[in-house]
C-alpha positions as CSV (number, residue, x, y, z in Angstrom):
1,X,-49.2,19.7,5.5
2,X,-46.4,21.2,7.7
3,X,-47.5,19.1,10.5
4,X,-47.3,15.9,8.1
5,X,-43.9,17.1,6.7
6,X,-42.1,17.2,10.7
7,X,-43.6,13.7,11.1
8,X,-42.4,12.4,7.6
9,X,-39.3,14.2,8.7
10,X,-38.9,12.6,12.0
11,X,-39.6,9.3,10.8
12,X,-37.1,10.1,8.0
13,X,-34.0,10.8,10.4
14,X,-34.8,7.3,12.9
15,X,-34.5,5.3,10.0
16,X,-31.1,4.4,11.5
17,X,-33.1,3.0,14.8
18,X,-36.0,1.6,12.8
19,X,-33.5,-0.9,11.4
20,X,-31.4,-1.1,13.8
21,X,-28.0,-0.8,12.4
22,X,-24.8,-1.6,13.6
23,X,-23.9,1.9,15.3
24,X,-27.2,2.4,17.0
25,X,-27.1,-1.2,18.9
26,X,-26.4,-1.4,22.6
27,X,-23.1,-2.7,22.4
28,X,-22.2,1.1,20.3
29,X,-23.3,3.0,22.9
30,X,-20.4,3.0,25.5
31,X,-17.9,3.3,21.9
32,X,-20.3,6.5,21.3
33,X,-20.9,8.1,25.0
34,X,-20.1,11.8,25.1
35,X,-20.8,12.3,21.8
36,X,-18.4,10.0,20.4
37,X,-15.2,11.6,22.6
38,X,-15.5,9.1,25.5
39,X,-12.3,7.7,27.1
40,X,-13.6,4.2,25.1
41,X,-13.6,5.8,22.1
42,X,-10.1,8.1,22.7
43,X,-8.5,4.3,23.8
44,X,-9.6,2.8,19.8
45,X,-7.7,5.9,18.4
46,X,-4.5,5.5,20.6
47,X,-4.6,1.6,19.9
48,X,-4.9,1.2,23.9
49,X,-8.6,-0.2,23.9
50,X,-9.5,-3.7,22.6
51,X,-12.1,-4.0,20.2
52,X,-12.6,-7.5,21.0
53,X,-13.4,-6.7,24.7
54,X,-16.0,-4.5,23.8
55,X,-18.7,-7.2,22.8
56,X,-19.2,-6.6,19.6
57,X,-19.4,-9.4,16.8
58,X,-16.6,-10.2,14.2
59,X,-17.2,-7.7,11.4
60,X,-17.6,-4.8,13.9
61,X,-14.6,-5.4,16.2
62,X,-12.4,-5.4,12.2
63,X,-14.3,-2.0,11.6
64,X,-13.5,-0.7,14.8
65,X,-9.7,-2.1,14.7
66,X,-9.0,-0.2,11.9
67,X,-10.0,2.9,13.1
68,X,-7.2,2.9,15.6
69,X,-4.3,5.8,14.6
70,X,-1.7,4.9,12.1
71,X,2.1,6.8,12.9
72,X,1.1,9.6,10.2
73,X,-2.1,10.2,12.2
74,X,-0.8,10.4,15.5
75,X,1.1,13.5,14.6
76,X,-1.9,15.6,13.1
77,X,-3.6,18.6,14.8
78,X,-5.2,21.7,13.5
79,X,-5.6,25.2,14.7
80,X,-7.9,25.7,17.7
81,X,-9.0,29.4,16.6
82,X,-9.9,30.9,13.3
83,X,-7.9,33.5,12.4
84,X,-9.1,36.9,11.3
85,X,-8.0,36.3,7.6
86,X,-9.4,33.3,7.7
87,X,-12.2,34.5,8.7
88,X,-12.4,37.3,6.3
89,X,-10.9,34.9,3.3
90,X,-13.8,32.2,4.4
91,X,-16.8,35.2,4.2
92,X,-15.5,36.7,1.0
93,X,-15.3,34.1,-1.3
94,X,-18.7,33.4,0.2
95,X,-21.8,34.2,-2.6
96,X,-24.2,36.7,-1.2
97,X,-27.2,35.3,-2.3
98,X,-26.6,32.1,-0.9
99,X,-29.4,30.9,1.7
100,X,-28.9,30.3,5.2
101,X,-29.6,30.9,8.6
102,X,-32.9,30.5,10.8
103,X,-31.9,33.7,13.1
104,X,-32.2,35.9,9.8
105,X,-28.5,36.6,10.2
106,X,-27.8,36.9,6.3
107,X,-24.5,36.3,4.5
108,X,-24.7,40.0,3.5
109,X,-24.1,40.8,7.1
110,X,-21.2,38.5,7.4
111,X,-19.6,39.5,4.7
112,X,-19.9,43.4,5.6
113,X,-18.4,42.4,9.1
114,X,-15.4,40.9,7.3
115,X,-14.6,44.4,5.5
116,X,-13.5,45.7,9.2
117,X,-10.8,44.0,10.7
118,X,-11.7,44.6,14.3
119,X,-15.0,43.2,13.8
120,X,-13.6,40.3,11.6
121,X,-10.9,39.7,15.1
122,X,-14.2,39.6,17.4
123,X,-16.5,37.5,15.4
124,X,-13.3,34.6,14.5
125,X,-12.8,35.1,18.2
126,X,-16.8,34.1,19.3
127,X,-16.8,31.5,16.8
128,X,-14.2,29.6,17.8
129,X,-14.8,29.4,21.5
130,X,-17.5,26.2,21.4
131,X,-15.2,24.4,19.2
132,X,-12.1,25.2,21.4
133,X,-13.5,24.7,24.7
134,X,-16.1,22.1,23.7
135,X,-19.4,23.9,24.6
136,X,-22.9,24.8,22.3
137,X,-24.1,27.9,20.5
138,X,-27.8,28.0,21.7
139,X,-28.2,29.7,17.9
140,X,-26.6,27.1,15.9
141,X,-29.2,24.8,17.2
142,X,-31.8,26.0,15.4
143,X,-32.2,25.1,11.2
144,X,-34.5,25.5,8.4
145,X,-35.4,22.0,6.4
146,X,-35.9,23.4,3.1
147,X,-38.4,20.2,1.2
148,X,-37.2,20.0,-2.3
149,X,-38.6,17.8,-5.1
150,X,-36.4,15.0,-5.9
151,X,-38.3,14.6,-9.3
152,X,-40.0,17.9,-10.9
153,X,-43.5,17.9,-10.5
154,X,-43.4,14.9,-8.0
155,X,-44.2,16.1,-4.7
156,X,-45.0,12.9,-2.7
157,X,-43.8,14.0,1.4
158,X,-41.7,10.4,1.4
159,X,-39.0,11.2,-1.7
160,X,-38.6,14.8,-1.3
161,X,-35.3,15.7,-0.6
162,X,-34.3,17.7,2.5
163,X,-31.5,20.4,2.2
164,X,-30.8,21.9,5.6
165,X,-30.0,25.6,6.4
166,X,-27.2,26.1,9.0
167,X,-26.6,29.3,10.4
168,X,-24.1,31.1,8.2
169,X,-21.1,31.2,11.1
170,X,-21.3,27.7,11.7
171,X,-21.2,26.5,8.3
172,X,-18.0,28.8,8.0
173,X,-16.3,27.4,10.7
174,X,-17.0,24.1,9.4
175,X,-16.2,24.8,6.2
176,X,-12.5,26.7,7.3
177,X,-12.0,23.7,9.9
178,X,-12.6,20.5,6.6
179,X,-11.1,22.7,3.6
180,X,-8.2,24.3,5.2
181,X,-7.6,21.4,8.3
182,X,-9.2,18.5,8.0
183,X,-9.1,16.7,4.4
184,X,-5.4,18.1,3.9
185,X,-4.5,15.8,6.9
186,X,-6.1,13.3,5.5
187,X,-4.3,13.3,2.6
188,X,-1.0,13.6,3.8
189,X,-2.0,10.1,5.9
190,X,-3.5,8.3,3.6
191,X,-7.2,8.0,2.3
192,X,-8.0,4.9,0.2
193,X,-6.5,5.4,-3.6
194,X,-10.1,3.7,-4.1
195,X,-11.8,7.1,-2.7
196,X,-12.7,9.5,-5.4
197,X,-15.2,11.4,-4.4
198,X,-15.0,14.8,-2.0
199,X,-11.1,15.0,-2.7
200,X,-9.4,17.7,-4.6
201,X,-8.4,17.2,-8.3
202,X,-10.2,14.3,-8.5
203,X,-13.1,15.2,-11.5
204,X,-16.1,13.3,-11.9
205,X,-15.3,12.7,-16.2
206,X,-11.6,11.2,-14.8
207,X,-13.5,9.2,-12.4
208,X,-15.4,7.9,-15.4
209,X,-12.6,7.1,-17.8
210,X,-10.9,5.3,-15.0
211,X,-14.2,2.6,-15.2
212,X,-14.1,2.8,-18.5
213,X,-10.4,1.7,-18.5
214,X,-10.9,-1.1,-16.3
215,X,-13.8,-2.2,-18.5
216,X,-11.9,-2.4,-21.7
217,X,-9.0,-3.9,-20.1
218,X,-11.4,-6.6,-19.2
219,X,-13.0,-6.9,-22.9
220,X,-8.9,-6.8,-24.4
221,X,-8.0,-9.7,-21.9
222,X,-11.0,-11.7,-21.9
223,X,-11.2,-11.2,-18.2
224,X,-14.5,-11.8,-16.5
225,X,-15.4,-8.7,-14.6
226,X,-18.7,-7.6,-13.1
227,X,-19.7,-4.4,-12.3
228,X,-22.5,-3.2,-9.7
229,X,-24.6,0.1,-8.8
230,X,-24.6,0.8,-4.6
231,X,-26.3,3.9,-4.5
232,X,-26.3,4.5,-1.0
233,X,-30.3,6.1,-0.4
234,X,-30.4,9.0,1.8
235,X,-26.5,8.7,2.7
236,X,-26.1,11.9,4.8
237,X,-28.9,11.3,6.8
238,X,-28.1,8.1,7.9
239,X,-24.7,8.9,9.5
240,X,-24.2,9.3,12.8
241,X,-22.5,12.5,14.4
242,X,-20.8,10.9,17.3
243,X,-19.7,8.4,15.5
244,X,-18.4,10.9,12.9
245,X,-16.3,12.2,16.1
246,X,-14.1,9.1,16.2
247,X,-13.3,9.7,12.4
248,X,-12.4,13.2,12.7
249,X,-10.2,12.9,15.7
250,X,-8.6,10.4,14.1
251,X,-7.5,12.8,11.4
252,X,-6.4,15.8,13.7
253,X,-9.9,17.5,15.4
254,X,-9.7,18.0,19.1
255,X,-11.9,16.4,21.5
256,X,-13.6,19.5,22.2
257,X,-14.0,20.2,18.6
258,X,-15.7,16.7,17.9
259,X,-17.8,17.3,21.0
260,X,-19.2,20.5,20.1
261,X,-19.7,19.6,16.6
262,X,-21.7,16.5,17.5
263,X,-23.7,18.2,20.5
264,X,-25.0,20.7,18.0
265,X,-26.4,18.1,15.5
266,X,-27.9,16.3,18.8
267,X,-29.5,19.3,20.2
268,X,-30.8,21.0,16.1
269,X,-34.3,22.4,16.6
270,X,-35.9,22.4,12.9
271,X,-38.7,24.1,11.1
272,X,-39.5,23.1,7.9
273,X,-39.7,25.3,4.8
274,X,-42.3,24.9,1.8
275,X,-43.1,27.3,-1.2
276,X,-46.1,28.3,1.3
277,X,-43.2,29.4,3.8
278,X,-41.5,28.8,6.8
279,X,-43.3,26.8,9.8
280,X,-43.6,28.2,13.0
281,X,-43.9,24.9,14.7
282,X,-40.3,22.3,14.7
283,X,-39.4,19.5,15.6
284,X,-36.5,17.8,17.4
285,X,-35.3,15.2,19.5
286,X,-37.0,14.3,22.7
287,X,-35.7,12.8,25.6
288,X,-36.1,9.5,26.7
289,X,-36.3,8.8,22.6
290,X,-33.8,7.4,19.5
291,X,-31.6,10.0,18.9
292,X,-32.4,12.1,14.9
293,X,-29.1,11.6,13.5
294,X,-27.5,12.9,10.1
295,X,-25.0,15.1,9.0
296,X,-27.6,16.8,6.9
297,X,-27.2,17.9,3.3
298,X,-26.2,21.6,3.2
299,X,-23.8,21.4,6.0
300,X,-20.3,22.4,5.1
301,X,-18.6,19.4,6.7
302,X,-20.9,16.7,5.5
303,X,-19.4,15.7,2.0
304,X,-15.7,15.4,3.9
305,X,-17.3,13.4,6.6
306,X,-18.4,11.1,4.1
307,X,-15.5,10.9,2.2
308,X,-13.6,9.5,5.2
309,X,-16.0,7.6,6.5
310,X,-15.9,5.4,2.6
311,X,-12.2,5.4,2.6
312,X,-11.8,3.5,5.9
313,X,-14.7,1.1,4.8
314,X,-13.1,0.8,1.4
315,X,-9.6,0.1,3.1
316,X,-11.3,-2.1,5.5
317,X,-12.7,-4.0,1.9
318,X,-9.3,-3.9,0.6
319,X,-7.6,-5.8,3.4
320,X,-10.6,-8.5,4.0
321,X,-12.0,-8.9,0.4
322,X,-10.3,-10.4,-2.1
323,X,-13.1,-11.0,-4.5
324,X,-15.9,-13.4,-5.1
325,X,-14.7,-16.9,-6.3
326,X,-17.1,-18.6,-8.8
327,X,-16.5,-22.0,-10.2
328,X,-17.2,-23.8,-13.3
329,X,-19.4,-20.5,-14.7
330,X,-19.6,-21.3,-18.2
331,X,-22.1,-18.9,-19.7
332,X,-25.9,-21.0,-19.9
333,X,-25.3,-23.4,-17.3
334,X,-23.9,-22.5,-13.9
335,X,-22.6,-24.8,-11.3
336,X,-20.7,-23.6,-8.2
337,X,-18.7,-26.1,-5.9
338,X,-18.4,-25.7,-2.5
């Protein structure tokens, strides 16, 4: 079963390659080099590079255009090291029982370290230094896919969920670096007013009434106004770290930040976890082979990622879509010109 579960798995995570999407083409690849931090990609942010001398086709060279630095961006930056009440603040409000960490390094322990304050300086010293010089923490390469039933009772490999365990400092870090760093910046320059999801004081009922406003403004008016689902199947898996890079130095990371960030995800060794335990045996990417990308579900960063990642694409929709024109739709019969 285990053995079935890491191919499933594999499979799972090269869907992006299977299909060949956009990022994972040819033409990407120089955009992505070094983990998405490559003088290309530094040349899009800084509006130096040309996205149409890059070879790409109309729709990406827009996607890519937009991602260069607006005059708000340009002035962002974060702290390069934690700080040792950050780090205490981060492990404290921390539950105990919450589950992480292949090494068997426990949030119990982490949040004992953070009583001392010498030991809460050391440790927000060490786990700083791969984001700050842009190296890799051979631990934080190693996870846990816990396989979760997407439906109770149905337990069929393909739609069963996978919730990844990070080791417990990384996820910290992470989770300092988006809450206290990142998404501030990107509020204070601008995310799409379209982009509800993953931001602060933004509830999923007010979310809901705002739909239901538009929809009986529509009835009131006698406005025609269609509405569609795009539930977007195994989201976190299906981003790509190094192209997550660009986003997040767009909105104040450093270089060596992205990099590290991204070299971990590359480099994850995983064992998979069932109610009969933990595998010995994992599974990762091999050379020479498609890349296993995804953020993962159960990584701190991942829901911030995505929420940046939909508020370019929804600003990008804003700017280039102005609707869909229908002619002549009179309820039964249908005729469109043009």
């Amino acid at each position: 079963m285990e053995e079935w579960l890491r191919r499933r798995n594999k499979r799972h995570l090269n869907q992006m390659h299977v299909e060949e999407r956009p990022p994972t083409r040819v033409e990407f690849q120089k955009i992505l080099a070094e983990h998405g931090t490559s003088e290309i990609a530094l040349g899009i942010l800084n509006g130096t590079t040309d996205p149409a001398s890059l070879g790409l086709d109309e729709d990406a060279i827009k996607f890519i255009a937009g991602l260069a630095k607006n005059t708000e961006e340009k002035g962002l930056s974060m702290p390069r090291q934690m700080s040792t009440k950050d780090f205490q603040a981060a492990m404290k409000v921390t539950h105990e029982d919450t589950s992480s960490s292949a090494s068997g390094l426990h949030y119990t322990l982490w949040k004992t370290i953070a009583e001392d304050d010498d030991l809460s300086t050391i440790h927000a010293v060490m786990i700083s230094l791969p984001f700050m010089y842009g190296f890799v923490c051979n631990r934080w390469k190693k996870i846990i896919d816990c396989m979760l039933e997407k439906k109770p009772g149905v337990r069929k490999i393909h739609i069963m969920r996978i919730i990844c365990l990070f080791e417990a400092d990384f996820n910290t870090l992470l989770k300092w670096m988006f809450n206290k760093h990142i998404m501030p910046n990107a509020e204070k320059s601008g995310l799409s007013t379209n982009q509800w999801g993953g931001r602060n004081n933004r509830s999923a009922p007010a979310c809901a009434m705002r739909k239901l406003l538009s929809w009986e403004y529509a009835r009131f008016t006698k406005t025609v106004l269609t509405s569609f689902l795009a539930d977007l199947q195994s989201n976190f898996d299906c981003i790509l770290p190094d192209m997550s890079s660009i986003f997040l130095m767009k909105k104040g990371m450093s270089k060596e930040a992205a990099y590290s960030r991204a070299a971990t995800m590359a480099d994850l060794e995983r064992s998979v976890r069932t109610a009969t335990g933990t595998s010995t045996e994992t599974y990762q990417h091999d050379p020479g082979m498609p890349s296993l990308p995804g953020e993962g579900q159960g990584k701190a960063d991942s829901m911030a990622i995505w929420t940046l990642i939909s508020s370019e694409l929804l600003l990008m929709h804003h700017e280039l879509c102005h609707g869909v024109g229908i002619d002549r739709c009179h309820g039964g019969n249908k005729e469109q010109e043009g």
